[in-house]
C-alpha positions in Angstrom: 25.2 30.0 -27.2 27.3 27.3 -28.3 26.4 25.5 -31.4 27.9 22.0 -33.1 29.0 21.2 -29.8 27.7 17.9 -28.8 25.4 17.7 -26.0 21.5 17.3 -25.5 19.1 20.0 -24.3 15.7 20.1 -23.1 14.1 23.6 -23.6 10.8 23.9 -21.6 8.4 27.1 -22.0 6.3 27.3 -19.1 3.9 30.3 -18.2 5.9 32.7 -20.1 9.3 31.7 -19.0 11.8 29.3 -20.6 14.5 27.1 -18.8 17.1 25.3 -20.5 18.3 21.2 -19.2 22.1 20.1 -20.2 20.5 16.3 -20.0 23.8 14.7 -20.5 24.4 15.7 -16.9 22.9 12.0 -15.7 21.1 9.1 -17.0 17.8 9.7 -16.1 15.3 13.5 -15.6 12.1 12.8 -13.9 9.7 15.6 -15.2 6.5 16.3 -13.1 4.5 18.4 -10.8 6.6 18.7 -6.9 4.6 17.4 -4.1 5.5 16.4 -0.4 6.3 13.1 -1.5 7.6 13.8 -5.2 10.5 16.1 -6.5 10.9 15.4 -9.6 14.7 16.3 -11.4 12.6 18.8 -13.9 10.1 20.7 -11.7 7.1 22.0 -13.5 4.4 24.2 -11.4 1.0 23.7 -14.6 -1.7 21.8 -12.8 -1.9 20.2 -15.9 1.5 18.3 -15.6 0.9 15.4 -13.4 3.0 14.8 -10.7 4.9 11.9 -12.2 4.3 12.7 -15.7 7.1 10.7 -17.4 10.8 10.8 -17.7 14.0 11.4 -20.3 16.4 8.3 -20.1 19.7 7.8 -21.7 20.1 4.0 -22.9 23.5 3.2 -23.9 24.0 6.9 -25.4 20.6 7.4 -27.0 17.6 9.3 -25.7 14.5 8.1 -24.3 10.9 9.8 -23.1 8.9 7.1 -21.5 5.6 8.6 -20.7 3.7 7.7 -17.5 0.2 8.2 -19.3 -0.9 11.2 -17.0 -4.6 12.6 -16.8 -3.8 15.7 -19.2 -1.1 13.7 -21.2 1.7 14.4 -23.7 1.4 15.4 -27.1 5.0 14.6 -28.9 5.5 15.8 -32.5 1.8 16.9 -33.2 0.7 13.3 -32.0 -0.9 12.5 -28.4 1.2 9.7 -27.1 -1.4 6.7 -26.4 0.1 3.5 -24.6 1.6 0.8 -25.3 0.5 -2.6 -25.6 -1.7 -3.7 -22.4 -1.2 0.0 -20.6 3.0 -0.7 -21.1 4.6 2.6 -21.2 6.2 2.9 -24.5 9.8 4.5 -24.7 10.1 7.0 -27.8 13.4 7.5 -29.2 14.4 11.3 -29.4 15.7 12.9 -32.2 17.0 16.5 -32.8 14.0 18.7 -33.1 11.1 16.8 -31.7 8.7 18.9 -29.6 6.2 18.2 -27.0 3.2 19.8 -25.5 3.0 18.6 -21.7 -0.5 18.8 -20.2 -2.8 19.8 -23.5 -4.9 16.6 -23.4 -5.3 15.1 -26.4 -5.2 17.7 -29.1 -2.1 19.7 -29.1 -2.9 23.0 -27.2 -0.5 25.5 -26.5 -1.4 27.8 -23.7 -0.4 29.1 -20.0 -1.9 25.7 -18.8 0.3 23.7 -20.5 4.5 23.1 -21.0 6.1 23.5 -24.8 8.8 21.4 -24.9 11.8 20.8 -27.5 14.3 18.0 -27.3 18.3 19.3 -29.4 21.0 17.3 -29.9 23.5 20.2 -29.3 24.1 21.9 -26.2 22.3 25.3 -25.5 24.1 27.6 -23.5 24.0 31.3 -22.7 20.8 33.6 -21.7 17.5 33.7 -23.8 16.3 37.0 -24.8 12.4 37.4 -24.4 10.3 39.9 -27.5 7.0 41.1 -27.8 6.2 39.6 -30.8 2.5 40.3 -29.9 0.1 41.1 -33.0 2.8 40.3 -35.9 1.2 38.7 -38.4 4.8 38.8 -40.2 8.3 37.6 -38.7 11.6 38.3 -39.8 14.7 36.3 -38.4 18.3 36.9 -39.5 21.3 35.3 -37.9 24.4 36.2 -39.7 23.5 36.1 -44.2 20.3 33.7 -43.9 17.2 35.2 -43.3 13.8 33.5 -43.2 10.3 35.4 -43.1 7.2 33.9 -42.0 3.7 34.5 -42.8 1.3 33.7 -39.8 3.7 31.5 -38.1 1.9 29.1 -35.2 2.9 28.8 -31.5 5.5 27.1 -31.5 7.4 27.2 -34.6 10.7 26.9 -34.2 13.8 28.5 -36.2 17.3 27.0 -35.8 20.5 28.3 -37.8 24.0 27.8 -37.3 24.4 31.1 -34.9 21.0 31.4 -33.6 18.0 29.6 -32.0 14.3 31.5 -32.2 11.0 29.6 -30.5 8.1 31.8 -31.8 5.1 31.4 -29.1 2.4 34.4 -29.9 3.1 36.6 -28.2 6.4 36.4 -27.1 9.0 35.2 -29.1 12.3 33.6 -27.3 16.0 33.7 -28.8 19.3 33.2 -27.8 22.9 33.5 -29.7 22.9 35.8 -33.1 19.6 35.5 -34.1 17.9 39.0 -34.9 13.9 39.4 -35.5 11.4 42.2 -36.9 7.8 42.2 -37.0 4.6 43.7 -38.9 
């Protein structure tokens, strides 16, 4: 993994399995559900997602999610996103760390129905290790001297250090780079 490069990644969680987005790659990533007459750029199979559920855009070098107001619709940062004035769609600015839940209604639920999602402003690269972190009621994380332990961490809970990314989800946990974990 390569980190305090520059670069802006999209990490989705989907059913179990994560996939990674280098956004910078073009302007604009329509994120929905595939049909005959709709492939969206970031393809996500939850009947949940609609099937033009909104998009990330690049505006003169900043991000953008613009959210199309589906029927399950998008919680971003523990807040459902509502719209704007007289049914507008709203553009929220990104910023390092903010995570969505795609699909989960109103309230912020984090299951096999719905899509996790977490915006970085550094570029992600290399292959994400999956562990069964399933029945820990304690996590351990080291990367390199710092270490952080956590006491009933929730889904979702993300741990980010200079040599190692961790995205605790129940009951698997999902890292990449230098980024060790232990459980009880």
């Amino acid at each position: 993994m390569m980190h305090g490069k520059k670069g802006n990644s999209l990490i989705l969680i989907e059913n179990g399995k994560i996939t990674t987005y280098a956004l910078d790659n073009r302007n604009t990533w329509e994120n929905g559900r595939p049909s005959t007459d709709n492939t969206p750029d970031i393809e996500r199979q939850s009947a949940t997602v609609s099937r033009k559920h909104g998009k990330f855009q690049n505006m003169d070098g900043v991000w953008f999610y613009l959210d199309n107001n589906g029927k399950n619709g998008t919680v971003y940062n523990h807040k459902h996103i509502d719209t704007g004035l007289k049914g507008r769609i709203k553009p929220i600015m990104l910023k390092d760390g903010d995570v969505f839940v795609f699909g989960g209604g109103e309230e912020e639920t984090i299951n096999c129905k719905t899509v996790w999602g977490l915006f970085s402003e550094r570029e992600i690269i290399g292959n994400w290790r999956v562990v069964d972190s399933k029945g820990f009621r304690r996590l351990q994380f080291v990367s390199g001297d710092n270490e952080i332990t956590l006491f009933d961490p929730t889904k979702g809970t993300v741990i980010d250090r200079e040599y190692g990314f961790a995205i605790y989800m129940g009951d698997l946990t999902y890292i990449i780079g230098d980024m060790r974990i232990s459980g009880v």
